[in-house]
Each structure stands twice: as C-alpha cells, then as structure tokens.
Backbone as JSON Lines, residues from 0, in Angstrom:
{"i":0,"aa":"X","n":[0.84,-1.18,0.0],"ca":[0.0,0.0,0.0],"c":[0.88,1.24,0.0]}
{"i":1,"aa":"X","n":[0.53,2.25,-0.82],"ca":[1.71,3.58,-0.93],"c":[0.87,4.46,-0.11]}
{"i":2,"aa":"X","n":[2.15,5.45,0.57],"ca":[1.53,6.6,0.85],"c":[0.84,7.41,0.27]}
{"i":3,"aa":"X","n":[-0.26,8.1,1.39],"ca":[-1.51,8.92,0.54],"c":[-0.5,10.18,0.18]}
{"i":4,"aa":"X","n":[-1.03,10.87,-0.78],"ca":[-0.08,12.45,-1.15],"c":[-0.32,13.26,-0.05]}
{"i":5,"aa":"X","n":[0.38,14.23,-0.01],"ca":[0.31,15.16,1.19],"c":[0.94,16.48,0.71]}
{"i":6,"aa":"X","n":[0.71,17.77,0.56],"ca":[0.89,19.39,0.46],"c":[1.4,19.51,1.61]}
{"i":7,"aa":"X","n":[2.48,20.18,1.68],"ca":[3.29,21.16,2.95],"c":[3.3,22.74,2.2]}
{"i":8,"aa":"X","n":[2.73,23.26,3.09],"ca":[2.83,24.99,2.62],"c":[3.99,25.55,3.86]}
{"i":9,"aa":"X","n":[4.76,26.63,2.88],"ca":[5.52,27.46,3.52],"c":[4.55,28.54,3.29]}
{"i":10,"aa":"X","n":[4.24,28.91,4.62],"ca":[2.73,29.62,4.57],"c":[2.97,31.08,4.93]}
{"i":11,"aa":"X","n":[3.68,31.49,5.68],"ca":[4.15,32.6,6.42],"c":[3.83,33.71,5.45]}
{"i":12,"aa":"X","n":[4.09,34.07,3.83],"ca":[3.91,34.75,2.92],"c":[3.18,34.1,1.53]}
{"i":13,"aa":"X","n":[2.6,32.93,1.62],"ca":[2.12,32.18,0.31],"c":[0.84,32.9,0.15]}
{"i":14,"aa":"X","n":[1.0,33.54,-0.97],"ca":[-0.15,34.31,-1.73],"c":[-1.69,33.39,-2.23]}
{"i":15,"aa":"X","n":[-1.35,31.77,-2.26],"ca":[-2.06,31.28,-2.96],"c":[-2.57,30.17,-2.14]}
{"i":16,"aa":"X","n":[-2.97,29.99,-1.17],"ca":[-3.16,29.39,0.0],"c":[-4.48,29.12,-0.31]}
{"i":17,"aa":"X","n":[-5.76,29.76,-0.06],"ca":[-7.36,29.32,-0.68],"c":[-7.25,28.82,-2.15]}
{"i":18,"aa":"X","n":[-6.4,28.57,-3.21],"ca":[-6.31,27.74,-3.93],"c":[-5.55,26.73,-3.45]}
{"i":19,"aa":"X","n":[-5.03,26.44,-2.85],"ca":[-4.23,25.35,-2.15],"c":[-5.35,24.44,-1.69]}
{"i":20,"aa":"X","n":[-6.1,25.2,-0.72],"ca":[-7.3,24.31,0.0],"c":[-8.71,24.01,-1.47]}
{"i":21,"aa":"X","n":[-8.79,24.85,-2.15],"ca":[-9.67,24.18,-3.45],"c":[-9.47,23.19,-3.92]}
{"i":22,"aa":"X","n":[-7.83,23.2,-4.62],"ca":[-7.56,21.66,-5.6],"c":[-7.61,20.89,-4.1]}
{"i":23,"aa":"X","n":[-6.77,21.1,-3.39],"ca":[-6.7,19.85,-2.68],"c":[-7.93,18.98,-2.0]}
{"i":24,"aa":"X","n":[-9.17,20.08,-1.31],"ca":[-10.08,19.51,-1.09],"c":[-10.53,18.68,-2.54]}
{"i":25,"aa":"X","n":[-11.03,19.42,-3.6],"ca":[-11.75,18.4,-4.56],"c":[-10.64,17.31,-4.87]}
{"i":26,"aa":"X","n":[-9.34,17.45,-4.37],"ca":[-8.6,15.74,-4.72],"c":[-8.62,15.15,-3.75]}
{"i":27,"aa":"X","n":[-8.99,15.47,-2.53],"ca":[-9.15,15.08,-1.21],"c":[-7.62,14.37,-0.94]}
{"i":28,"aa":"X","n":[-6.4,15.49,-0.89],"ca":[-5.06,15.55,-0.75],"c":[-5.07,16.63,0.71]}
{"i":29,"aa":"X","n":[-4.82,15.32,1.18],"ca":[-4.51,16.51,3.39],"c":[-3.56,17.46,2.83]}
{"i":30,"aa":"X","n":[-3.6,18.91,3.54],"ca":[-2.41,19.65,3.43],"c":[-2.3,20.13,4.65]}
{"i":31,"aa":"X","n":[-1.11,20.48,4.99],"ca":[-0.58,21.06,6.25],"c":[0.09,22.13,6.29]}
{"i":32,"aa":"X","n":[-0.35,23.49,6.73],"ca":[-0.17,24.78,6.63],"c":[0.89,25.21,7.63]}
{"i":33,"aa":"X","n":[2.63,25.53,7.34],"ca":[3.35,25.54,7.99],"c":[3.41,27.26,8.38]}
{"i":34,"aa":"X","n":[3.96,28.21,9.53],"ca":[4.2,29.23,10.08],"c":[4.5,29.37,10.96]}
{"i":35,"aa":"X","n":[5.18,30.52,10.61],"ca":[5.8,31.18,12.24],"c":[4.91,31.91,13.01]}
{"i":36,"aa":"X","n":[3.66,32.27,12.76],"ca":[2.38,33.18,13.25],"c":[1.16,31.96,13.34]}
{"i":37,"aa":"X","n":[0.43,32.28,13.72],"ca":[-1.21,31.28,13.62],"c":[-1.66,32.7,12.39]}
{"i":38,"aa":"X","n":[-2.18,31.26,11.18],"ca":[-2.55,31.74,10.31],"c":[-3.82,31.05,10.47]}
{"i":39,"aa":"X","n":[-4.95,31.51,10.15],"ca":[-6.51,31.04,9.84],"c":[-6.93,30.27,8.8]}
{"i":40,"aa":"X","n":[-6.97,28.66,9.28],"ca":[-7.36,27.66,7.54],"c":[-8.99,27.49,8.34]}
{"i":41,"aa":"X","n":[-9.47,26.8,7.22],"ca":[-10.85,26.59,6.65],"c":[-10.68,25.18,7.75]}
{"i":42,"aa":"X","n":[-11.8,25.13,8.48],"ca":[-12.45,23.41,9.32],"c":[-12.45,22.72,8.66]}
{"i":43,"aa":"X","n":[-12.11,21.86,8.61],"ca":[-11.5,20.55,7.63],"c":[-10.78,19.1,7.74]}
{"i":44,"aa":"X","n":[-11.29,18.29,8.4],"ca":[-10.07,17.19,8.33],"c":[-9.2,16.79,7.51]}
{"i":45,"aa":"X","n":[-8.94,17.21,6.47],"ca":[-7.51,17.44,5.67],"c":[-6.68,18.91,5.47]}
{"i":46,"aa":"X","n":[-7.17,19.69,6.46],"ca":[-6.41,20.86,6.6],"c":[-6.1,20.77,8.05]}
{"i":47,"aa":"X","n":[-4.81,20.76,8.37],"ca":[-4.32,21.11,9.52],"c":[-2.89,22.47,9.45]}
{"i":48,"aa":"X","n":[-3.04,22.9,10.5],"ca":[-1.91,23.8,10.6],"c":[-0.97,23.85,12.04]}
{"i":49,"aa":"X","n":[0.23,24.05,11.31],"ca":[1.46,23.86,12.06],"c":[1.95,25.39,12.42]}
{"i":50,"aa":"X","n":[2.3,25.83,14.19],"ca":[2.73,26.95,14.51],"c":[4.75,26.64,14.68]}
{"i":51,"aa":"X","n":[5.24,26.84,14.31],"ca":[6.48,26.49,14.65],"c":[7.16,27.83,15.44]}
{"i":52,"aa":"X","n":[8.85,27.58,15.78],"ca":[8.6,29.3,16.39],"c":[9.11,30.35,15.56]}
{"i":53,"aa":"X","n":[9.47,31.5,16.51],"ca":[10.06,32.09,15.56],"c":[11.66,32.48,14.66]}
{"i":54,"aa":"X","n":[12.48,31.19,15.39],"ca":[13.65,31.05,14.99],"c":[13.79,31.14,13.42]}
{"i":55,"aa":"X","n":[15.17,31.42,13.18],"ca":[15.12,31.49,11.99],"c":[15.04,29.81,10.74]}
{"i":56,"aa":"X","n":[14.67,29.7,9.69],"ca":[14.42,28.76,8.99],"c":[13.23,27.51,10.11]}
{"i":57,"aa":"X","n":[13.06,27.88,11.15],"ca":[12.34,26.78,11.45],"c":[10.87,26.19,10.47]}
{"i":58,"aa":"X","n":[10.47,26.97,10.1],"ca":[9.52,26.65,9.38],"c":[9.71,25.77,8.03]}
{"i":59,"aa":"X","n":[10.95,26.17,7.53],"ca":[11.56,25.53,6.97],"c":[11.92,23.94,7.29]}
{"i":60,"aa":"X","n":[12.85,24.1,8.27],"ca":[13.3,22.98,8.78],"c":[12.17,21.96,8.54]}
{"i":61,"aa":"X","n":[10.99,22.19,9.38],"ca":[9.88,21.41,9.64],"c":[9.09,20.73,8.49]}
{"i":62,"aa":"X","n":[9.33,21.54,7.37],"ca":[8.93,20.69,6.37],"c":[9.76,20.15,5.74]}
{"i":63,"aa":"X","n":[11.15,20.58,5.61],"ca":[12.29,19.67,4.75],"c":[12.7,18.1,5.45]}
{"i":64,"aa":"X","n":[11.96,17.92,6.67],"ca":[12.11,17.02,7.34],"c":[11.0,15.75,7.04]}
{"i":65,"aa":"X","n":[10.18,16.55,6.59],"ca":[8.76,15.52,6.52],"c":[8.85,15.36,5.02]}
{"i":66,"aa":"X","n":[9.23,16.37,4.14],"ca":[9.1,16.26,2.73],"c":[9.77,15.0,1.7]}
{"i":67,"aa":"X","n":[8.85,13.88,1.26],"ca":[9.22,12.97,0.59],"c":[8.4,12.46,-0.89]}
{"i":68,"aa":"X","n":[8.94,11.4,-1.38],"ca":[8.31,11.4,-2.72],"c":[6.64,11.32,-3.12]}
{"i":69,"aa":"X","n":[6.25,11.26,-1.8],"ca":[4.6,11.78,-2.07],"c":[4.24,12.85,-1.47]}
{"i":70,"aa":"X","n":[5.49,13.86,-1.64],"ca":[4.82,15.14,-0.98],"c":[5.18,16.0,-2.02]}
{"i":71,"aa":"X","n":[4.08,17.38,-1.97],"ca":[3.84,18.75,-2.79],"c":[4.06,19.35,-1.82]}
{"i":72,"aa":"X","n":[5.32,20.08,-2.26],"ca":[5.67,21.53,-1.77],"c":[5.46,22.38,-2.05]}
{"i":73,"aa":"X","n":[4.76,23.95,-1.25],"ca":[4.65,25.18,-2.22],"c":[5.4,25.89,-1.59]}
{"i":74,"aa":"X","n":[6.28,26.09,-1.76],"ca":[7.14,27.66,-1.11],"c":[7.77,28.57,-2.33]}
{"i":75,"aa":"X","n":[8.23,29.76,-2.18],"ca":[9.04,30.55,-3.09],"c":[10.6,30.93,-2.56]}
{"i":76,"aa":"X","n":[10.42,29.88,-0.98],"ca":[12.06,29.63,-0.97],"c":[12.92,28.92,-1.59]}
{"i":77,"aa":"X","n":[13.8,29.71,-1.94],"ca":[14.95,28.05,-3.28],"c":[15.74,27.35,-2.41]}
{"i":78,"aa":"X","n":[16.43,28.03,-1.36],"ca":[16.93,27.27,-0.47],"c":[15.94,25.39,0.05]}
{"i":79,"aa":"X","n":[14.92,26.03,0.37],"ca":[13.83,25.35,0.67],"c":[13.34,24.78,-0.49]}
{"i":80,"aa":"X","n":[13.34,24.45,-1.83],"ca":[12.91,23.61,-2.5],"c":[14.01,22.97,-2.64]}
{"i":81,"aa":"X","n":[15.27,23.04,-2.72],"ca":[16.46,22.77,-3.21],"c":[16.24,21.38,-2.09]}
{"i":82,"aa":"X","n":[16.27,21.43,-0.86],"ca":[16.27,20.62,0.07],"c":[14.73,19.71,-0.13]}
{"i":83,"aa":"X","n":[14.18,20.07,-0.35],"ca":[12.92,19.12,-0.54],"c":[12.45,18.27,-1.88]}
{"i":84,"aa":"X","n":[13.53,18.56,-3.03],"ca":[13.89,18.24,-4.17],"c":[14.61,16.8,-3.88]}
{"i":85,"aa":"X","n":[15.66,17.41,-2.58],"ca":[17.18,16.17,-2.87],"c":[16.01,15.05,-2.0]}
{"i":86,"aa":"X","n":[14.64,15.36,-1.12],"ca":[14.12,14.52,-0.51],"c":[13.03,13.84,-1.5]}
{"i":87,"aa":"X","n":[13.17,14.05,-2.51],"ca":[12.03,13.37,-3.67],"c":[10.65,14.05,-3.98]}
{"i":88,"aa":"X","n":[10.77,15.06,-2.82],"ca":[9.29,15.85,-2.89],"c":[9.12,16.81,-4.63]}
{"i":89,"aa":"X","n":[7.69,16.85,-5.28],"ca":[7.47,17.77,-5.86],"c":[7.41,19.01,-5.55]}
{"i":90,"aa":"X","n":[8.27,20.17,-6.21],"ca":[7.81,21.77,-5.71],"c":[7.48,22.46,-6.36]}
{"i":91,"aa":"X","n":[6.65,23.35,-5.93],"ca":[6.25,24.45,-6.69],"c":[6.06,25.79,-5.99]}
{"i":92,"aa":"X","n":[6.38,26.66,-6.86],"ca":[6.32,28.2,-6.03],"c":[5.1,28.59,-6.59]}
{"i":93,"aa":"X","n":[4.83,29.32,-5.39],"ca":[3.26,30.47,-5.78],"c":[2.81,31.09,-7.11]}
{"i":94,"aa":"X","n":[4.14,31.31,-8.18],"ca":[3.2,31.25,-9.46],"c":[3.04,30.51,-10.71]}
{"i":95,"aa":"X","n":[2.87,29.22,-9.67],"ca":[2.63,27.88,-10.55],"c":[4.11,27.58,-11.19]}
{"i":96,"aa":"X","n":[5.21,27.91,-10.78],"ca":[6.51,27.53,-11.85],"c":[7.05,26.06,-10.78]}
{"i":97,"aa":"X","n":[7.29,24.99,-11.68],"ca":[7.83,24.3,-10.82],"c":[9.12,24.62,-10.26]}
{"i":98,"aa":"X","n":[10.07,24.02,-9.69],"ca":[11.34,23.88,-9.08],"c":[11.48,22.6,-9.66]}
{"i":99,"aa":"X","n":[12.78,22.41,-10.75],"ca":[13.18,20.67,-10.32],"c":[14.53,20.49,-10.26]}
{"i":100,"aa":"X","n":[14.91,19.46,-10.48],"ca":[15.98,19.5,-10.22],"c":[17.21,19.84,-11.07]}
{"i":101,"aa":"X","n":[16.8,19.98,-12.31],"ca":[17.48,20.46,-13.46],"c":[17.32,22.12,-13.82]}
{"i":102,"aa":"X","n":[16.07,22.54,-12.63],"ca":[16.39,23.62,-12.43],"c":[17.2,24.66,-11.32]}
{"i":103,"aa":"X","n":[17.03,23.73,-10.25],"ca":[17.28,23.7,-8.96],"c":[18.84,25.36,-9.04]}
{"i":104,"aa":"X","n":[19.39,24.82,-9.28],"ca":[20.81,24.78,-9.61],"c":[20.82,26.21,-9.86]}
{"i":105,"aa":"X","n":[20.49,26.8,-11.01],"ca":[20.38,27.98,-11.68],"c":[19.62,28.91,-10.71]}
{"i":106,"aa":"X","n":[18.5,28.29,-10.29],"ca":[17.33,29.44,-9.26],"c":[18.87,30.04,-8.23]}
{"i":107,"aa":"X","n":[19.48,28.59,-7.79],"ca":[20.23,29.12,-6.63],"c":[21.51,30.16,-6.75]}
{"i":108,"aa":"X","n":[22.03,29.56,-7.69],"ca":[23.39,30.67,-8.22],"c":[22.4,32.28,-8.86]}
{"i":109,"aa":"X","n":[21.37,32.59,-9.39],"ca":[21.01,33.75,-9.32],"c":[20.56,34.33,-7.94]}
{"i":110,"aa":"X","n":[20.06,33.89,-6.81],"ca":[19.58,33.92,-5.67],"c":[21.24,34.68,-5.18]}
{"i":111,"aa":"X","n":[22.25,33.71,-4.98],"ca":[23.53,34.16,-4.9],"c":[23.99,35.28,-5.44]}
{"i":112,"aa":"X","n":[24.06,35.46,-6.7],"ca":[24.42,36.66,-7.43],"c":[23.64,37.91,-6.93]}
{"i":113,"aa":"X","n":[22.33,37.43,-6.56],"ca":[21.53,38.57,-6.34],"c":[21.76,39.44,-4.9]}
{"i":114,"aa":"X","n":[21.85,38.34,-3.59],"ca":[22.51,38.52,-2.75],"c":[23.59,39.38,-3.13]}
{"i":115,"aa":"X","n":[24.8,38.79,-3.08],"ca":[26.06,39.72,-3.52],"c":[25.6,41.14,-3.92]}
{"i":116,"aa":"X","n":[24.81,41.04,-5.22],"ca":[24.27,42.61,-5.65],"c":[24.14,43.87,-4.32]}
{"i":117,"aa":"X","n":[22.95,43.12,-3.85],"ca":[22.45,44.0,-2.63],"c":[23.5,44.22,-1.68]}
{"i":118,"aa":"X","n":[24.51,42.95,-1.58],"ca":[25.1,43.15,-0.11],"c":[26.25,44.63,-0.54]}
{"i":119,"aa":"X","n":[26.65,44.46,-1.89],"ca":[27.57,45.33,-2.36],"c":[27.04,46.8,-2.48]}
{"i":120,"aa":"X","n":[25.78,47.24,-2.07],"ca":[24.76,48.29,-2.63],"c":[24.44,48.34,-3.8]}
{"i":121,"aa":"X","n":[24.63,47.33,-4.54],"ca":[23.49,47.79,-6.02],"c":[22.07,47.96,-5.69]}
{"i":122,"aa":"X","n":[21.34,48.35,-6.27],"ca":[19.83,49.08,-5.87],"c":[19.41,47.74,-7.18]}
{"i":123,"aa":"X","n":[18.93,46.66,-6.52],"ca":[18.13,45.66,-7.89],"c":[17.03,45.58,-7.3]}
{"i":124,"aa":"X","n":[16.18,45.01,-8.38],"ca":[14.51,45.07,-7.76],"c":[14.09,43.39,-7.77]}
{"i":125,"aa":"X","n":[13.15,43.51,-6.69],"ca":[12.81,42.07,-6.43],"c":[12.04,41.5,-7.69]}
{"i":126,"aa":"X","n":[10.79,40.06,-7.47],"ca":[10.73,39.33,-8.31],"c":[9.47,40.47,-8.69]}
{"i":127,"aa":"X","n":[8.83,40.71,-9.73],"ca":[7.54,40.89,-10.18],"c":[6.72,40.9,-9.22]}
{"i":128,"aa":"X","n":[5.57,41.83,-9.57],"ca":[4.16,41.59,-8.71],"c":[3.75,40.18,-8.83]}
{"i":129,"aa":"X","n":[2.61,39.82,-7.66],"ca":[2.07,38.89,-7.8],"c":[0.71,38.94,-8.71]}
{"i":130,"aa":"X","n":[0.3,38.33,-9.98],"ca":[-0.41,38.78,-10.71],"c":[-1.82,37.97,-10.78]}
{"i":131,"aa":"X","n":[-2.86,38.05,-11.03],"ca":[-3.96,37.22,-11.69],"c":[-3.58,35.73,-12.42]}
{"i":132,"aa":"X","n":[-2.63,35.79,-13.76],"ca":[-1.84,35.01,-14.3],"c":[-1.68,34.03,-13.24]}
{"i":133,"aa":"X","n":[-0.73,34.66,-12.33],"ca":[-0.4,33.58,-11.5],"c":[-1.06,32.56,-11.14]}
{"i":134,"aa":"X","n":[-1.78,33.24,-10.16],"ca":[-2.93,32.52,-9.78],"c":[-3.57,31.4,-10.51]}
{"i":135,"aa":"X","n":[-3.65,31.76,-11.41],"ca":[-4.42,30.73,-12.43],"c":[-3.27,29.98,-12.7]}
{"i":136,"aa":"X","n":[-1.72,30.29,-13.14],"ca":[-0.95,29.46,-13.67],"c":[-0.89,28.23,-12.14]}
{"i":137,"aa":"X","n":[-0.83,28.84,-11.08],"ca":[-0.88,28.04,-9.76],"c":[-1.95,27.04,-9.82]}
{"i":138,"aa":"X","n":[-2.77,27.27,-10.13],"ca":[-3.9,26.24,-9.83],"c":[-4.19,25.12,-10.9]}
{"i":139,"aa":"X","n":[-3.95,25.5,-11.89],"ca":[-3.64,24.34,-13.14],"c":[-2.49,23.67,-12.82]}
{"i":140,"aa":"X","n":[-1.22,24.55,-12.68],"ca":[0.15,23.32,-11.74],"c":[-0.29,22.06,-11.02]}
{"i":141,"aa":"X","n":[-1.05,22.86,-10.04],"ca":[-1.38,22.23,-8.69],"c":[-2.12,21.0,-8.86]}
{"i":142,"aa":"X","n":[-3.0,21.28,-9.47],"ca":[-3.96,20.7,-10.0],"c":[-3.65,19.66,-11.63]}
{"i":143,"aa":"X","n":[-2.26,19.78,-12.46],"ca":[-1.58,18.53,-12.94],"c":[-0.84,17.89,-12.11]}
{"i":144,"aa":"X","n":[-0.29,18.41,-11.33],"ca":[0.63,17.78,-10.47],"c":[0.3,17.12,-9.47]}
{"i":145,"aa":"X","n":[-1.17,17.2,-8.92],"ca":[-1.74,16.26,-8.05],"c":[-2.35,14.9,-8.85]}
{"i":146,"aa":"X","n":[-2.63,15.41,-10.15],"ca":[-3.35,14.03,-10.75],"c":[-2.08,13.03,-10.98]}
{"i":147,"aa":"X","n":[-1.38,14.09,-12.13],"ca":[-0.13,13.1,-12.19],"c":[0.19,12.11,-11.01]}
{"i":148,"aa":"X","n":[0.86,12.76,-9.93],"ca":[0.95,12.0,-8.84],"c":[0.01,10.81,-8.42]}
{"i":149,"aa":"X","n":[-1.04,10.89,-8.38],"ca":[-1.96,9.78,-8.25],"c":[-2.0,8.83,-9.2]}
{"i":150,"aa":"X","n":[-1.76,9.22,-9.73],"ca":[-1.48,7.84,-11.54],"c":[-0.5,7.38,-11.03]}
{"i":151,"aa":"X","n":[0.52,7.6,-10.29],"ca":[1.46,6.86,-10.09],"c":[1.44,5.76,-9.56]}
C-alpha cells in the first residue's frame, strides 16, 4: 500500500493558499499549513496547521524534514525547495513555476548573485508583482501535479 499524497505549505507569505485548499479539497489531498504566526485555515479534516517558532528557517526545517516522494511543496524559498527536491518531494512556487531538479541549480546561483548585488549596494529590484496570471498558472500546476501523482 503507498503513501496517501500530502501538500506542505511554507505559509508565512504564500499568496495562494485558498487555492491550495480548493484543488486539494476536490482531490481530497490533506495539506498542512506551515508558520511562524497562527494563520486562519478553513475546518477541515484534511487541513491542519502547524505553529512552529520564531527562529530562523524553522519553518523551513519542519517541512524539509517531513518532505518525501509523495509530498507537494509550495514555497518561493529556493533554499527550501532545493532541500525538498534532494528529498524526492514535488515543488512548486506560488506562481505555478515548478522547481526541479534540473532547475534547482540555476534558481540558486542567481539567488547568490543577487545577494552579492544588494550586499555590495546595487539598488536591484525584487521578483515581479504577484499577478492574476499567477494565480491561475498556480492552480492548473497544482492541480496537474496532483493528478499526475496519483497515476502513479
């Protein structure tokens, strides 16, 4: 018998969270809402939420620990997919783009470069607004990537 699928949200800033709980309720896929704050999910026996504290990466930690080949990740940390990648988990960031592992690599050395930028004072600008697009590109992801998974 295989494990059922399971969603871990890095929740603390995830824009796309009530689509999270849509696909997943109609696939009836538990998800577990990770943060450093008490965030407010929907009554649900496949929604639970996790308070962790406020150390740094703990929230992190907590899911790179649980994250395995039947788990969906959503975060827009690369650090944090990078690690939940090498654990077999699927990822995806908030506007529906996956993370894999052939991308992994590249997200991180620009993440780096970008760092450096700022630390040196260059004035660079973060990622794009969060758009409509998104949203929608998120929920079609979410929503191949849960079926896929179940065919498996």
């Amino acid at each position: 018998m295989s494990l059922p699928l399971h969603i871990y949200v890095d929740a603390d800033a995830c824009p796309v969270k009530d689509e999270i709980y849509k696909v997943a309720l109609r696939r009836a896929v538990a998800v577990t809402i990770v943060s450093n704050s008490p965030i407010r999910i929907p009554i649900h026996p496949l929604l639970a939420r996790i308070v962790v504290g406020a150390g740094f990466d703990e929230a992190d930690d907590w899911i790179a620990e649980r994250a395995g080949t039947v788990s969906v990740v959503v975060t827009g940390d690369i650090l944090l997919a990078d690690r939940c990648l090498k654990a077999g988990a699927s990822v995806l960031a908030p506007n529906g783009k996956p993370f894999t592992t052939a991308s992994i690599g590249n997200a991180i050395a620009v993440r780096a470069i970008m760092a450096d930028l700022r630390a040196g004072g260059d004035a660079v600008g973060g990622p794009p607004p969060f758009a409509k697009t998104d949203r929608s590109r998120f929920l079609s992801a979410l929503d191949e990537l849960l079926g896929r998974l179940a065919r498996r």
